[in-house]
TINUFI-373851 format. One line per 4 residues: number of its first residue (from 1); their letters; for each residue z, x, y of C-alpha. Coordinates in steps of 0.02 Angstrom, whole numbers, plus 50000, padded with zeros to 5 digits. Layout:
% TINUFI-373851
NUM> A> Z X Y ~ ...
% end
This chain:
% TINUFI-373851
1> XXXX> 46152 42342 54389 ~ 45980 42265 54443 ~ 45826 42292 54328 ~ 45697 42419 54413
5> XXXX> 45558 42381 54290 ~ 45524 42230 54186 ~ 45556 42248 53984 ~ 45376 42187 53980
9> XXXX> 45311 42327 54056 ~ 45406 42462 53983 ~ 45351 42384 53815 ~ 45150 42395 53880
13> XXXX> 45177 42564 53934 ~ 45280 42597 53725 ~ 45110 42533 53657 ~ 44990 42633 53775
17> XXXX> 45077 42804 53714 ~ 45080 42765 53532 ~ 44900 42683 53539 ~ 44881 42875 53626
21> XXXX> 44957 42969 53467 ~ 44825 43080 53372 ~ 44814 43032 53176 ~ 44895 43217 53152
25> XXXX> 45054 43147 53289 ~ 45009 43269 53435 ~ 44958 43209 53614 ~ 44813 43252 53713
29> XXXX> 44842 43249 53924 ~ 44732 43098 53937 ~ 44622 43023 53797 ~ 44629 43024 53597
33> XXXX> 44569 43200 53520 ~ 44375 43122 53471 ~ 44235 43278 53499 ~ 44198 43384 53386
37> XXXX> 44249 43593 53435 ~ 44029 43609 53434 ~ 44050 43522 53605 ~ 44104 43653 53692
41> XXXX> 43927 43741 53680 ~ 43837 43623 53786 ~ 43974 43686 53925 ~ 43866 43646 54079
45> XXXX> 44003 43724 54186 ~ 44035 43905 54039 ~ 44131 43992 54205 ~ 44252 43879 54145
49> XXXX> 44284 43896 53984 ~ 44199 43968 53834 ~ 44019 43984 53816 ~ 43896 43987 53654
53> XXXX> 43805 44131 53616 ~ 43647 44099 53527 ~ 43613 44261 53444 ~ 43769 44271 53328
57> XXXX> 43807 44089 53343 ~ 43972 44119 53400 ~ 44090 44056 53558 ~ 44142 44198 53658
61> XXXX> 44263 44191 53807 ~ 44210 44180 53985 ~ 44369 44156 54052 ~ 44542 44094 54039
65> XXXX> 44517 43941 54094 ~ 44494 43867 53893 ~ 44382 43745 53829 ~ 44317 43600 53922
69> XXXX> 44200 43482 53840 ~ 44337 43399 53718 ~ 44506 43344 53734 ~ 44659 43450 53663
73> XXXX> 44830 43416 53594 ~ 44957 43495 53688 ~ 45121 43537 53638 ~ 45195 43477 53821
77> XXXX> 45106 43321 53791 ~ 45191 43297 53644 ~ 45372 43347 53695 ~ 45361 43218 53828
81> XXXX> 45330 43074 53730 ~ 45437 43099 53587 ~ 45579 43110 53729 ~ 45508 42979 53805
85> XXXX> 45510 42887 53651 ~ 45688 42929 53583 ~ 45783 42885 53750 ~ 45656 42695 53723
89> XXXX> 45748 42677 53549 ~ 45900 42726 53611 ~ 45893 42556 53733 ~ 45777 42460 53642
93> XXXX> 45804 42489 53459 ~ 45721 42337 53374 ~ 45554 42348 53472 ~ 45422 42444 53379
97> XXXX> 45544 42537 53276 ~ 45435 42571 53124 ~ 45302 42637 53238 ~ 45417 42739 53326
101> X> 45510 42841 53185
% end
């Protein structure tokens, strides 16, 4: 059966998700976790998300469309690459091993 994807590239695309992998071993949906929560109360956009309000120094919720200004870990995120991840090992089990357990 006839290669689909070159064993280089699978290996790039190994490193990019655990180069991705949050120092607590969650996954964000696109970039490492790096802002701090006080982000979200310069929310240009608060009908997204959550906005500050200055009198009790608080965030309140403007709707349920969560918290835009920083990047989250996500439990989905996560899921897939682990899966992702033990189905590599599975076919690849010397590459990156340490990294990957």
């Amino acid at each position: 059966m006839p290669k689909l994807i070159s064993d280089h590239r699978v290996f790039d695309a190994i490193d990019l998700m655990l180069a991705m992998q949050d120092p607590s071993g969650g996954y964000a949906t696109y970039e490492l976790v790096r802002g701090p929560k006080w982000l979200e109360w310069l929310n240009p956009a608060e009908v997204f998300g959550k906005s500050f309000n200055a009198q009790n120094f608080s965030i309140s919720n403007k709707s349920s469309a969560g918290n835009i200004m920083t990047e989250y870990l996500y439990p989905e995120c996560t899921t897939s690459v682990i899966t992702c991840l033990s189905i590599f090992r599975q076919i690849y089990p010397s590459y990156r091993s340490k990294d990957i357990e």
